[in-house]
N, C-alpha and C positions, 0 to 999 in steps of 0.2 A: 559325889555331890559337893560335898566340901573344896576340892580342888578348884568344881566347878565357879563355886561362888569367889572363892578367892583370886580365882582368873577375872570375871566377872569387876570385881572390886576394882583389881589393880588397873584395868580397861579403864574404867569412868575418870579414876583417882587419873590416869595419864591425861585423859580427853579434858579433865577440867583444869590441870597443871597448862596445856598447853594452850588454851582458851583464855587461860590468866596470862601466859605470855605474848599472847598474842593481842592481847589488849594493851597490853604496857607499850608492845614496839613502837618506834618514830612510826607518824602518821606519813608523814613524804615517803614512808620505807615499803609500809603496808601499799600507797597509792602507787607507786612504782611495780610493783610485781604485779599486784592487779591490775593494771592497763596492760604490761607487757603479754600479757596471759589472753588478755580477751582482745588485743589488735592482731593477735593471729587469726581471730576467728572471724567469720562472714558474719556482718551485722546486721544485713541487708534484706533478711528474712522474716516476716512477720513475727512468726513463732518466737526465734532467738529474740527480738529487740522485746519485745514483749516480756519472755524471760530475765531476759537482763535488766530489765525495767524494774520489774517487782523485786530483783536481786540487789538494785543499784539501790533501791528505796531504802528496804532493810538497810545494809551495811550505812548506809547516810547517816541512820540514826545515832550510830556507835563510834565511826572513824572516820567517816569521807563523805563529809557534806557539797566535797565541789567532783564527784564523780560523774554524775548526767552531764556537766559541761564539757565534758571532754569523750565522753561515750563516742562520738560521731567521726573521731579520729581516727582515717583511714590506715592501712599499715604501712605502705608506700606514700603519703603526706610529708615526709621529707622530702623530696619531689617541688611539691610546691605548694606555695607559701602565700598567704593573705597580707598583704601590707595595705595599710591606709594612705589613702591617698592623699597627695604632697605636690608641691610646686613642681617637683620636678619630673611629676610623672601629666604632663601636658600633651606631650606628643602619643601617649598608647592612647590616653582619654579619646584625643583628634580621629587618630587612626581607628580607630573601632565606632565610634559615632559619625565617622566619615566614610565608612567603608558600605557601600547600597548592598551588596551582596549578602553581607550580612546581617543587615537590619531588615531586609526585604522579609531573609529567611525569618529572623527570629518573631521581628510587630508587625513586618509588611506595615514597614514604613519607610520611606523615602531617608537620605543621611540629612546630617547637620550643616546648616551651612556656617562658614568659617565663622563667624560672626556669632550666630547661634552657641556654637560650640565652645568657643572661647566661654563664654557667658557662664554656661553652665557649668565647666568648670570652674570659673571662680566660686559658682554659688555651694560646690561641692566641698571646697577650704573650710567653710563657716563651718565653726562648731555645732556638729551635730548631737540632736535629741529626741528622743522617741516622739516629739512632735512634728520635730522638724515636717516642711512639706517637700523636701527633697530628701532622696537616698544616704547613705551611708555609703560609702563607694568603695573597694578596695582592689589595687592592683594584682592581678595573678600574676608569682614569679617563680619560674621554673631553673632555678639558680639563680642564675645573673640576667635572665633572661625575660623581659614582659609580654607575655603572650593573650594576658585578654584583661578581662574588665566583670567583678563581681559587686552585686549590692542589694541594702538589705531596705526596704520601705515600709513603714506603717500604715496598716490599713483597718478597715473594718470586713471582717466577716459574718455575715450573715446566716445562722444557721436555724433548727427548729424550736429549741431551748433562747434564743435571743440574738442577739449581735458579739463577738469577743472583737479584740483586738489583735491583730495576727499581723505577721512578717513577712510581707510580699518578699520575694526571691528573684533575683536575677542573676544570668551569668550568662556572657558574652567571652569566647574565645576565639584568636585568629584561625581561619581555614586552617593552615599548615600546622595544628596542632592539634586538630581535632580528632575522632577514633583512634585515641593513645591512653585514654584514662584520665587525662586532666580534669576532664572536667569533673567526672566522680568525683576525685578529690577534692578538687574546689567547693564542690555541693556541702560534701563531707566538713569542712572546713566552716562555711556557712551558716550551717547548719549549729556547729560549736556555738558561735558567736550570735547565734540567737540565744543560744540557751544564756552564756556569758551576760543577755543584754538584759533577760527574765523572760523574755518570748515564752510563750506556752502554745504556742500554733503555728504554723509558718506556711505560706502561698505561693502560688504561682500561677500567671496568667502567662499563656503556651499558644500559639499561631496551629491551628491542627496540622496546617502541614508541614510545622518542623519538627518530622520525626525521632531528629536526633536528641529535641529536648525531652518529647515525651520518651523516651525510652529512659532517658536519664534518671527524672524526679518517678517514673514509676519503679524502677529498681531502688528504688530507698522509702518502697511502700507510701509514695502520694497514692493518694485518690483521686481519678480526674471523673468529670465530666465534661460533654461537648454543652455549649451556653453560645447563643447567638444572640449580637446588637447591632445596635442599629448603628455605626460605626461604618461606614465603605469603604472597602480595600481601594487603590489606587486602579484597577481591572472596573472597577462599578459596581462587584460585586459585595454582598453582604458578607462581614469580617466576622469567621469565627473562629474562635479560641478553646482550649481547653485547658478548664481550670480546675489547678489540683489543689490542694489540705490535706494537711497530714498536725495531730497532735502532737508534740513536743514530749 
């Protein structure tokens, strides 16, 4: 019994030695192991982000207060990369607001016309603010390469409990780069930079029949439902969508 307890002893005495050191270490040193640790892991699962969640809370209070902003960092996200968009990114803006193919797929909406387009990109330069009435825009770049168009809009959500404010969601990528992962990342990426902004909700209004977004935002645990309005597709018929929410 005696061994017992001095075993016992020396257990604790180690566990609160190393607790004390582990308190002291550089905080960038503690955050560095911990990301590397959980970007191996599938985040994408209810269960896990939920876990993580209550885990990322805790530790907040001690050493890592900017850990939920980075949670959403893919492992592959060196890949590619969110840059804000700039003068000199006019032609991917064009090219993908110009492109019917994929605006059909994504709002079934008709493209920009030159004119249009220009426009709205200059209105995308001004410094933006969570009130702004236009997006937050940012180029997708896969190296050196610009492959789509991601952005983040404020909005109001309507729930049972009242109205919040939440982070509409977009992302637009060229055909030739689509079912390769990009766009998970991008979402992934997104998704950071609401948290970075203080977003606590973030949205998405979805065309039902672009499958490839719903399968997207519902692998990162959105919520969709189908919601029909009065809105008419370019066909005559009635435009429905599905919109997803998910908490932050």
């Amino acid at each position: 019994m005696p061994s017992f307890l001095s075993t016992a002893s020396i257990i604790i005495n180690t566990s609160q030695i190393g607790v004390s050191v582990l308190l002291v270490l550089n905080k960038k040193v503690i955050r560095f192991f911990l990301l590397q640790a959980f970007q191996d892991r599938e985040v994408s699962t209810p269960m896990f982000q939920r876990s993580f969640k209550i885990f990322s809370k805790w530790i907040s209070t001690l050493l890592l207060p900017k850990v939920p902003a980075r949670v959403y960092q893919n492992r592959m996200q060196t890949r590619v990369k969110l840059h804000p968009i700039s003068r000199k990114h006019e032609d991917i803006f064009c090219e993908i607001h110009q492109n019917r193919s994929l605006l059909m797929t994504a709002f079934e909406q008709p493209p920009m016309q030159s004119t249009v387009c220009k426009n709205q990109f200059s209105l995308r330069l001004v410094k933006w603010t969570t009130s702004s009435t236009f997006p937050l825009t940012f180029v997708i770049k896969l190296e050196d390469t610009n492959i789509g168009l991601a952005s983040i809009k404020s909005g109001i959500q309507v729930e049972e409990n009242g109205e919040i404010e939440s982070a509409f969601l977009t992302i637009l990528i060229k055909k030739e780069y689509q079912g390769q992962g990009y766009g998970s990342q991008s979402l992934y990426a997104l998704i950071g930079k609401c948290y970075s902004l203080g977003y606590k909700h973030a949205s998405a209004i979805i065309s039902e029949k672009n499958i490839k977004s719903i399968d997207l935002f519902s692998k990162l645990s959105f919520k969709g439902e189908f919601v029909s309005s009065e809105k008419k597709s370019l066909s005559g018929g009635t435009f429905r969508w599905m919109y997803f929410s998910k908490h932050l």
